[in-house]
N, C-alpha and C positions, 0 to 999 in steps of 0.2 A: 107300895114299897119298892116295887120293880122299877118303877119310874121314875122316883127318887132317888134312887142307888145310881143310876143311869145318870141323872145331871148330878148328882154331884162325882161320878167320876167323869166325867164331860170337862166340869170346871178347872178340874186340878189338874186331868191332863194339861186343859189351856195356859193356864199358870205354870208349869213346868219349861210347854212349847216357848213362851214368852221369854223367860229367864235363860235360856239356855242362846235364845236369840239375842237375848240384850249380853250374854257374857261373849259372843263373837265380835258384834259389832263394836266393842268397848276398848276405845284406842287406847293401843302400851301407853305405860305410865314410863315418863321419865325419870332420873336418878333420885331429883329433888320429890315428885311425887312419891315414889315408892319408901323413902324413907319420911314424909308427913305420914303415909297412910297407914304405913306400919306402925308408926308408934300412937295414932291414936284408935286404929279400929282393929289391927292384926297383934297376936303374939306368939313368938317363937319357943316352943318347948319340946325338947326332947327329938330336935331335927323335925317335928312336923308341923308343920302352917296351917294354923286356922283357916278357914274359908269366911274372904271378904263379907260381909252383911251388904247385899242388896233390898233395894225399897219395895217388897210388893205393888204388883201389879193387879188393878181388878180384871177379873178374869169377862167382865165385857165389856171391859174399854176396846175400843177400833181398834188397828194395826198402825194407823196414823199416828196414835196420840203414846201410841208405843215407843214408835221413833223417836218421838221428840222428847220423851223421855230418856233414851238408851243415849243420845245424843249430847245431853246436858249435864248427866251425874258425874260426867268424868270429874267435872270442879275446875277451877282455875290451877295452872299452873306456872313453874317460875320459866319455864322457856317455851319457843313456841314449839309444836307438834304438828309434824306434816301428815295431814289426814289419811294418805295411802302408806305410810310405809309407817311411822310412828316416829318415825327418827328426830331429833332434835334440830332446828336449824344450827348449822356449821358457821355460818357468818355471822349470829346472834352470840354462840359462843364463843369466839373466838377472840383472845385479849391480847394484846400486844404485849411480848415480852421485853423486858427492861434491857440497853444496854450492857453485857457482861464489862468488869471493870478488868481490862488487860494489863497495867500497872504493872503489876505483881510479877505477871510472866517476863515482860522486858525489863524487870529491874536487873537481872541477872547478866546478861546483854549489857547493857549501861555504865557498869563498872569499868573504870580503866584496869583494874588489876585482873578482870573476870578470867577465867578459866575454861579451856576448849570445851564445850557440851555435848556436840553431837560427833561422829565421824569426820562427816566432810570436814569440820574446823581442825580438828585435831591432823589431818593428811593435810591438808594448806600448811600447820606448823614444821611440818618435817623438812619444809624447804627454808624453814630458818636457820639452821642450824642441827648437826650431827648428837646432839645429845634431846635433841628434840623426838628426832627421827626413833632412837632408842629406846626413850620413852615409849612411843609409838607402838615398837616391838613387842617390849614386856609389856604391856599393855593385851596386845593381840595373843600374846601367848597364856594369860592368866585366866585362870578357871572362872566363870561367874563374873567375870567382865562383859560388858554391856559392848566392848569397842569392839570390831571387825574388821581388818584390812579386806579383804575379801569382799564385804557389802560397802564399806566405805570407795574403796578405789570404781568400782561400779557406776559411778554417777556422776566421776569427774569429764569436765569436756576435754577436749584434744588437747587445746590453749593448754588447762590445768595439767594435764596427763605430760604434754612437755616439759613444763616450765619442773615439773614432779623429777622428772629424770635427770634433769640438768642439775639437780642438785644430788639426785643418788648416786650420778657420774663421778661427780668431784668426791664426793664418800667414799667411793668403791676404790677409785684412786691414790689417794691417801689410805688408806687402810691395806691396800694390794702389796704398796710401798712398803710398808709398815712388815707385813709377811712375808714378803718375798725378795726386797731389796733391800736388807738388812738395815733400815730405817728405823733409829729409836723411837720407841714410845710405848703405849702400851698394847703388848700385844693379844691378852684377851679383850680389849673392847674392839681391835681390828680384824680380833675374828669374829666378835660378831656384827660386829658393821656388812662385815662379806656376807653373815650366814645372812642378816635380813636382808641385806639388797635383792639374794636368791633369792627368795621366798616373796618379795613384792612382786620381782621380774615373772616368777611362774603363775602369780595370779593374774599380772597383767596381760599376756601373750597370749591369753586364751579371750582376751576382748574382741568384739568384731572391729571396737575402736580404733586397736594397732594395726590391721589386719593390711597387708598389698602397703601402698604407697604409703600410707598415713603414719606407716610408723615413725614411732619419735626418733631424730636424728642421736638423741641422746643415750638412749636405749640399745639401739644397734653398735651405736660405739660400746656400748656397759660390755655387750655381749662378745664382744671383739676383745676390748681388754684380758677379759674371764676367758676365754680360749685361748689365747695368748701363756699364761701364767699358768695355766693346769698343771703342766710337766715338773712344775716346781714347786709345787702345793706340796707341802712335807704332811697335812691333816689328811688324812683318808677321809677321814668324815664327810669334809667340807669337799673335798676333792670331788667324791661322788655325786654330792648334791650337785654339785656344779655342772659335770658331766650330764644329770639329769634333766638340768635345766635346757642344757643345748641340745640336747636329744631330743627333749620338745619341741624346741626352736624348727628342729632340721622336720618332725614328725608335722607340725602345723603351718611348713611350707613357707614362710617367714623370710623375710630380704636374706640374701648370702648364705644361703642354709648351707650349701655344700661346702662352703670356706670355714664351715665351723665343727666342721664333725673329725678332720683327720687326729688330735689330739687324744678326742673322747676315744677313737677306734687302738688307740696307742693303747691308753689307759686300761680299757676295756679288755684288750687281751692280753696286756700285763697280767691282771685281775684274773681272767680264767684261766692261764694255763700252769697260776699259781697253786698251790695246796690247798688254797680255801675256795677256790673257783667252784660256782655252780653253774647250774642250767641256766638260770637267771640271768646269768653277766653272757649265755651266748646267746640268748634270745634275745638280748640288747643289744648282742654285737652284728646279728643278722639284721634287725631294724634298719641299720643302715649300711648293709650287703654295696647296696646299689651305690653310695661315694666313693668304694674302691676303685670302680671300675676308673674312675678320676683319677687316680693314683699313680707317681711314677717311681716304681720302686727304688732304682737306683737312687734318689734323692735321699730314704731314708732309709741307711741297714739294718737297726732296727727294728724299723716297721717288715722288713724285706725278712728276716729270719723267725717273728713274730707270727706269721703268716705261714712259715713253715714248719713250724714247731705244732700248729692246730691239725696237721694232716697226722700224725701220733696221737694227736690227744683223747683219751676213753672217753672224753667228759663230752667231746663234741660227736664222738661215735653213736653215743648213747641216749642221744638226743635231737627228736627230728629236725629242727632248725640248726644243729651241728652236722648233720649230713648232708644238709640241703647248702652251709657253707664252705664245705670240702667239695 
């Protein structure tokens, strides 16, 4: 009985060894296999998976005739199977996709009557004409609008960038007229012609585009005009915007900076030694400390009494870049 008990736990182990050997060798099944195999020998319940049925093995067949067993049962499948890795061939599967029909996207394009779609088109139309440009604006200014002066102007070339200014010049001009040299027409679209020319000019001036020689001829006259006209700007609003623009001009080193700041420095200390003067208006007026030294006072009395009225002022006392201008 002892030596019966012995072979037959002899055999089962063997038949164990074997199975365990045929589920190693037994190459991944691909997508197309796994889904035959499942639906005719596997069933999925409750998240756990049956255990495939494997074909008994006599437990004293050779190790040979094992092989050639564990080697054949995989079955035929619908693509090939690379014996070391399992992976599908990539060139077998691999089908050629149809040409997409573009149509549809250039019908829009194609229309004589079509309508600007992206940035760059809509910034090309501004040199059509002044009510274009406006559009433009309220466009840039509206909440959940897709348009952007700021990423549009970005990616125009020099060429574009001038031919841009030669047309916001003639704008700015007409419309300056319009404010300042009592020229009929209307004068809130002439102010905001002015507000947006600002507003394009501070986004442009910070390009490396404009930067040194390159700047647009067009431009630097825009900014000459605008200094020019300040002292007669009856809008504070607009006044100040303005003034900020050239204060950047003169801060980012810019053609003629120092022929453009003596105005803003007028303005400027108007502004603080007024009532409503803060710290603000003399930390803007120190930024550009270093143009005075250009300055010939006798030219402007003004400027000459303006200058001396800030050595009284509390507001510049009280304030370290106020003492560092006294």
């Amino acid at each position: 009985q002892a030596y019966s008990c012995l072979i037959h736990f002899y055999k089962r182990s063997y038949r164990w060894c074997v199975m365990v050997r045929q589920n190693k060798r037994r190459p991944k099944l691909v997508s197309s296999e796994i889904a035959t195999n499942a639906s005719d020998n596997n069933k999925v319940t409750n998240g756990e998976v049956e255990s495939m049925d494997y074909e008994h093995v006599n437990g004293e067949n050779d190790m040979d005739a094992d092989t050639d067993v564990a080697d054949t049962e995989a079955g035929p499948a619908d693509h090939e199977v690379n014996a070391e890795t399992g992976a599908a061939d990539p060139e077998e599967d691999a089908e050629p996709e149809g040409d997409a029909d573009l149509s549809l996207c250039d019908a829009s394009f194609s229309a004589a009557d079509s309508v600007p779609t992206s940035g760059h088109t809509r910034v090309s139309r501004c040199t059509e004409g002044v009510e274009q440009f406006l559009e433009a604006v309220r466009l840039h200014g509206e909440r959940g609008n897709e348009f952007d002066f700021e990423e549009s102007i970005g990616i125009l070339t020099l060429e574009e960038m001038c031919a841009l200014w030669v047309s916001m010049k003639e704008y700015t001009t007409t419309s300056v007229l319009g404010l300042v040299g009592g020229v009929d027409g209307d004068t809130d679209q002439y102010l905001e012609v002015v507000t947006g020319v600002v507003m394009v000019a501070k986004l442009c001036i910070s390009l490396p585009l404009v930067q040194g020689d390159r700047c647009p001829p067009a431009l630097l006259e825009t900014m000459v005009l605008l200094h020019s006209v300040l002292p007669s700007m009856t809008n504070d609003k607009l006044t100040n915007t303005v003034c900020l623009l050239l204060e950047s001009w003169y801060t980012l080193e810019l053609p003629d900076r120092d022929s453009l700041t003596s105005n803003c420095l007028v303005y400027l200390l108007t502004r603080s030694l007024s009532s409503q003067g803060t710290k603000a208006d003399v930390k803007r007026i120190w930024n550009l400390h270093q143009t005075v030294l250009g300055f010939r006072l006798g030219e402007s009395e003004q400027f000459r009494t303006q200058l001396v009225s800030t050595i009284g002022s509390t507001l510049y006392l009280n304030c370290p870049e106020g003492v560092r201008w006294l």
